[in-house]
C-alpha positions in Angstrom: -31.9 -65.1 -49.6 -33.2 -67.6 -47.1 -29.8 -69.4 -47.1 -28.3 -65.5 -45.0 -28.8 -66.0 -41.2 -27.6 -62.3 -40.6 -26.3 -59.4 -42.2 -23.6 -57.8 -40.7 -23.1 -53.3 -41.3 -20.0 -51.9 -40.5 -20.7 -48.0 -40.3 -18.4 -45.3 -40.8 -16.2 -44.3 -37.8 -17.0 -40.6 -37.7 -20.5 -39.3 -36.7 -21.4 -37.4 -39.4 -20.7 -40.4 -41.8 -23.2 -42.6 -39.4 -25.7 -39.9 -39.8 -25.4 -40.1 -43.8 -25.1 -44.0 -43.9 -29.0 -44.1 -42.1 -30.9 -45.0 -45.3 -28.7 -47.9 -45.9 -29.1 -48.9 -42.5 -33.2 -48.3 -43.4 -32.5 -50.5 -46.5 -31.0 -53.3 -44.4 -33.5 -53.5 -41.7 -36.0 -53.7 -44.6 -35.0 -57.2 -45.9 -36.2 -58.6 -42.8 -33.2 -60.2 -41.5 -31.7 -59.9 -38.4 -29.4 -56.7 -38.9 -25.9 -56.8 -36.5 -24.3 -53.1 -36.7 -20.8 -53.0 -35.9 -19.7 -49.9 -35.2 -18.0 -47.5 -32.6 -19.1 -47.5 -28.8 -21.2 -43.9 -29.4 -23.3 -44.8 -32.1 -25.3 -47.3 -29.7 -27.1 -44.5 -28.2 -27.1 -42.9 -31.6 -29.3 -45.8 -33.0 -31.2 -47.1 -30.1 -34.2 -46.6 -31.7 -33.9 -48.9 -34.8 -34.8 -52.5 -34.0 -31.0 -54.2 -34.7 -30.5 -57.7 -34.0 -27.3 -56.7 -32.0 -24.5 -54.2 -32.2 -20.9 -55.1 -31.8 -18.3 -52.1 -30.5 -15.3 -51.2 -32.9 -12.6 -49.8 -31.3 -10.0 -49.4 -34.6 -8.0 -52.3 -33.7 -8.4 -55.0 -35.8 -7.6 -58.0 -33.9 -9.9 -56.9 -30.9 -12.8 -56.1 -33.6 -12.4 -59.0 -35.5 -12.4 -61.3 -32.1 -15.6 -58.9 -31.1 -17.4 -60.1 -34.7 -16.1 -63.6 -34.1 -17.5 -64.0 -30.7 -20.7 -62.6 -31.4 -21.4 -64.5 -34.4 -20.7 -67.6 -32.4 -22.8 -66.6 -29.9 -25.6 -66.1 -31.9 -24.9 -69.5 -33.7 -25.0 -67.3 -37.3 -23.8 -70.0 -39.6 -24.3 -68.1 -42.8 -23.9 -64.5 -42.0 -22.8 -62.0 -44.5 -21.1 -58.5 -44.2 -21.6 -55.1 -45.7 -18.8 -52.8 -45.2 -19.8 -49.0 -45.7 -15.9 -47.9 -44.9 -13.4 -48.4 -48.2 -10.8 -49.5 -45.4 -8.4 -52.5 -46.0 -9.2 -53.1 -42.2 -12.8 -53.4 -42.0 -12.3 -55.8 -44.8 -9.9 -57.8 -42.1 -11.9 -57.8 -39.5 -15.5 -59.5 -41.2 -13.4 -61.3 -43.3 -11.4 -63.4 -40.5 -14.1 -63.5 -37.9 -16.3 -65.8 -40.6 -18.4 -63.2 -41.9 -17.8 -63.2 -45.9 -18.4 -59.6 -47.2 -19.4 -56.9 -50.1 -17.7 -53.5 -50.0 -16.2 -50.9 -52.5 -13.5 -52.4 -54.2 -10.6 -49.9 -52.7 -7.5 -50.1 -50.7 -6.5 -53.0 -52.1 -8.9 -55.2 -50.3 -10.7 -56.5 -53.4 -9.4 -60.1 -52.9 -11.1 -60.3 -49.6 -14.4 -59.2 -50.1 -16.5 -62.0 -51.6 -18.5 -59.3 -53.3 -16.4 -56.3 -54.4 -18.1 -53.5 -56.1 -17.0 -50.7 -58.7 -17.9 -47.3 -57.6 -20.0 -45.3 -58.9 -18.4 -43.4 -62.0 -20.9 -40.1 -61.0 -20.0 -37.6 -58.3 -21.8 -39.1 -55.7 -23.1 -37.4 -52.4 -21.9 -39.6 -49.8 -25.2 -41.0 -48.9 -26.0 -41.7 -52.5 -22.5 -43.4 -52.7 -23.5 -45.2 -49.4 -27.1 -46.1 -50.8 -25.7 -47.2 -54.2 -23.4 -49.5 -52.6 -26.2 -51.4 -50.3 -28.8 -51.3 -53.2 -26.3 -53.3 -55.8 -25.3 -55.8 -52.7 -28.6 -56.2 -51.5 -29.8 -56.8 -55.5 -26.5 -59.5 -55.6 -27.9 -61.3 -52.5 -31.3 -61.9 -53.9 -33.2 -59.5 -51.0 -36.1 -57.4 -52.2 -34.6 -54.7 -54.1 -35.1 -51.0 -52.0 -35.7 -47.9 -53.9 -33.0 -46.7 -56.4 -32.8 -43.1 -54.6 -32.3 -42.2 -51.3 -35.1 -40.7 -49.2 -34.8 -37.1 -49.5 -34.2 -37.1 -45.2 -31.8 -39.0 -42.9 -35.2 -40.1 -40.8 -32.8 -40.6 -37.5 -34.9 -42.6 -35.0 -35.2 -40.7 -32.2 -36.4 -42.2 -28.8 -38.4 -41.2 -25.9 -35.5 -41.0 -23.8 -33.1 -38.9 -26.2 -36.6 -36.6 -25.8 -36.7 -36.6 -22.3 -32.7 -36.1 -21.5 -33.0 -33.0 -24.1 -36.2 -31.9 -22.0 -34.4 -32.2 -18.9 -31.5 -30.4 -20.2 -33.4 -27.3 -21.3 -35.6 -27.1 -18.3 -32.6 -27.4 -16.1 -31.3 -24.1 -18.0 -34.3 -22.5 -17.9 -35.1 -22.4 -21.7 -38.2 -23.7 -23.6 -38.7 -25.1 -27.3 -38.1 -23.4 -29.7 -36.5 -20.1 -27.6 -32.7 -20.4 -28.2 -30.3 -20.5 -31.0 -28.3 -23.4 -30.8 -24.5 -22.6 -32.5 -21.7 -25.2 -32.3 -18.5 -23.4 -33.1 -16.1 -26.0 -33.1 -15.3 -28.9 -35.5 -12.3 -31.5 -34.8 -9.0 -32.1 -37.0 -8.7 -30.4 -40.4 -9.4 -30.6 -44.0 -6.5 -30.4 -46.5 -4.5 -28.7 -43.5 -7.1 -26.0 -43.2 -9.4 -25.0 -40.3 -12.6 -26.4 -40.4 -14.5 -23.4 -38.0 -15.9 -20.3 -39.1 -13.9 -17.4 -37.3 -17.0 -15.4 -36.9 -18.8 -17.0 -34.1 -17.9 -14.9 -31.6 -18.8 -11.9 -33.8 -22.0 -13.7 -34.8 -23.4 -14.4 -30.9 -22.7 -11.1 -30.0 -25.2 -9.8 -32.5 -27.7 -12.1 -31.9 -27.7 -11.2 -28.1 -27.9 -7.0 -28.4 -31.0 -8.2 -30.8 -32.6 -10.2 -27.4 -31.7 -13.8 -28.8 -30.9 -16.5 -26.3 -27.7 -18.2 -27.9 -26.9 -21.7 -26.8 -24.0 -24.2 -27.2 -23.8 -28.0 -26.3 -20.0 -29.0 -27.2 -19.2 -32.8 -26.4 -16.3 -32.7 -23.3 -13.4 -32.6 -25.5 -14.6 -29.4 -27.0 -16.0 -27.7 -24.5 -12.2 -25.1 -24.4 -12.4 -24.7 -27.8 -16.3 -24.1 -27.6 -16.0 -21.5 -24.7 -12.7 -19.8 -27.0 -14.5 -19.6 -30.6 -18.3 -18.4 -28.4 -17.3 -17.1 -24.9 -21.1 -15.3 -24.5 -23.4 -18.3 -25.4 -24.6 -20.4 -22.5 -22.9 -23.5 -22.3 -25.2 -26.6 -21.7 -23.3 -29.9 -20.1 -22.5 -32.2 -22.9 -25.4 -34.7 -24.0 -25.1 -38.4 -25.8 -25.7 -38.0 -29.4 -29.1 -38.9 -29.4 -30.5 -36.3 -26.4 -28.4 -34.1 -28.8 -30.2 -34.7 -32.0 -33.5 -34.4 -30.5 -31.8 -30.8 -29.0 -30.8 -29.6 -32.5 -34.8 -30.1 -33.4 -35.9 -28.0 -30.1 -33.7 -25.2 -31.4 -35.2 -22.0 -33.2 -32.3 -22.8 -35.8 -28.9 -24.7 -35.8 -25.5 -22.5 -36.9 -22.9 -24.9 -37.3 -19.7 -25.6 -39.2 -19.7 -28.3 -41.5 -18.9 -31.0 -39.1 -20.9 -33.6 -37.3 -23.0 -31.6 -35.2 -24.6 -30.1 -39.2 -25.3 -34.2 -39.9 -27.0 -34.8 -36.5 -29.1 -31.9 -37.0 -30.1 -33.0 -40.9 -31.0 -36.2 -39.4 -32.8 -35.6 -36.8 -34.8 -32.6 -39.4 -34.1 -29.0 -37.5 -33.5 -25.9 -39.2 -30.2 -25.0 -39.5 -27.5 -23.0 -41.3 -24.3 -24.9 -42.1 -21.0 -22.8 -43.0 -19.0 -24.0 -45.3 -15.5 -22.4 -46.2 -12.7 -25.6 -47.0 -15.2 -28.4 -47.5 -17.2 -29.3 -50.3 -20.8 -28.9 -49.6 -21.8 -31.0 -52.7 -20.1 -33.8 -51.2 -20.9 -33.6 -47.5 -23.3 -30.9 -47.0 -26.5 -31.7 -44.7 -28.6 -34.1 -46.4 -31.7 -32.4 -45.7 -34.7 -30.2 -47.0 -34.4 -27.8 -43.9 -31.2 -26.9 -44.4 -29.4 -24.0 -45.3 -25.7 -24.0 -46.9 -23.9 -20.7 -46.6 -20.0 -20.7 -48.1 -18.2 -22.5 -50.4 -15.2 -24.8 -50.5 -13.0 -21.5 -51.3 -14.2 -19.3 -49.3 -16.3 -18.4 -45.8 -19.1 -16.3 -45.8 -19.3 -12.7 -43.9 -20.2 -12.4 -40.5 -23.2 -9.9 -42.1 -24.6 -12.6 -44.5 -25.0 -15.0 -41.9 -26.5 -12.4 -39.9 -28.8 -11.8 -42.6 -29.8 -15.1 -42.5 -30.2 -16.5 -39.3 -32.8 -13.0 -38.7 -34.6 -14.3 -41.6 -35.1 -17.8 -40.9 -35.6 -16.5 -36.8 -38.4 -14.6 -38.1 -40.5 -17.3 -40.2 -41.9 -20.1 -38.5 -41.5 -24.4 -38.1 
């Protein structure tokens, strides 16, 4: 173990992933080594409050990332760095691989002659953050390091900073709301799933409700989704978009989170609100929030009823933190 001068974590590309991938980032940090993430531009914010060694921006093209890796590792004068690839792609693989950096990954996509340490998958139906975990605890085990826990923690455990606190803080005060006094919904989720829609159609139904019954119904969309947000909720009050980690910390000053599953339901498992995810393409057992406060309502085949969700928001509105 001595012999590693870095280790190197490329994290998924989507946010929800990032948010699932957290305790192998935890596992990581806990070998002692300095700990490079390489990973796209918004998950800087995201993870300013772990205590990385550096973080190198992926933009999807590999012969910018790799030159990114490359330069870096240079920089830092990292003669015997290693990688840990958390995305199955052939690409990710490319990019450690010819900027110096020999790697351990899934063996998938054909990329099993470039990683130095390719790894069978799992043969059990995995959650992805056990799939994740698994991975990091058999590379970490092949590197020598101290071996981490065999399980996951049952929480993501996002890091959130005083800042993220104080943006959220600014945010609500500037709308006049206070913690705790608003329902914060997030009716929108990007691309699709098998070719199906990933958004509940009921939001608009749902927000309604929850206003004749004196609620205070919020929604945060990022810019790209603020149409779609005001189309899917046109009564909530629409907060100016926040960087993911002011976000997070907003999802745990809520009452209670009602989202699709997307990753708005991740950032609120990680950062441990109360919410109600809605599941009705996706498979929950799969990619549901990885977290004891949550609440899964759906199923892969089929949404739930504006009057069961109903049901339970009113019942979790009415219990306390």
């Amino acid at each position: 173990m001595n012999s590693i001068s870095a280790i190197y974590l490329r994290l998924p590309n989507w946010i929800g992933d990032v948010c699932m991938s957290l305790p192998s980032l935890e596992a990581v940090l806990a070998t002692g080594l300095p700990v490079i993430v390489c990973a796209r531009g918004w998950a800087r914010d995201l993870l300013s409050g772990y205590e990385l060694s550096g973080f190198v921006e992926m933009t999807g093209r590999w012969r910018k990332d790799r030159a990114a890796v490359h330069a870096f590792r240079k920089k830092a004068g990292h003669a015997h760095p290693r990688g840990l690839l958390l995305p199955d792609s052939l690409s990710s693989a490319m990019v450690f691989s010819f900027a110096g950096v020999p790697s351990a990954g899934y063996r998938d996509d054909g990329r099993s002659l470039i990683l130095r340490w390719p790894v069978a998958k799992s043969t059990e139906s995995l959650h992805a953050v056990e799939s994740w975990y698994h991975l990091t605890v058999q590379v970490l085990k092949r590197w020598g390091c101290a071996a981490p826990p065999s399980r996951p923690p049952r929480e993501l455990g996002l890091r959130l900073t005083p800042r993220h606190h104080a943006d959220a803080m600014q945010t609500l005060e500037s709308a006049g709301l206070q913690e705790g006094s608003f329902v914060l919904v997030a009716p929108t989720a990007t691309g699709l799933h098998k070719g199906k829609v990933k958004v509940w159609p009921h939001f608009d139904t749902l927000v309604r409700r929850l206003q004749a019954e004196g609620h205070t119904v919020v929604m945060c969309p990022p810019p790209a989704e603020v149409e779609a947000a005001l189309g899917n909720a046109p009564t909530a009050i629409c907060l100016p978009p926040l960087k993911l980690g002011a976000f997070a910390t907003l999802t745990q000053l809520a009452g209670l989170v009602v989202c699709n599953d997307s990753g708005v339901s991740h950032l609120a498992a990680a950062a441990g609100a109360r919410q109600i995810t809605l599941f009705g393409v996706t498979d929950r057992e799969r990619t549901g929030p990885w977290s004891g406060h949550a609440t899964c309502m759906g199923s892969a085949r089929a949404w739930p009823t504006a009057d069961e969700v109903e049901h339970h928001v009113s019942t979790l509105l009415q219990t306390q933190h």
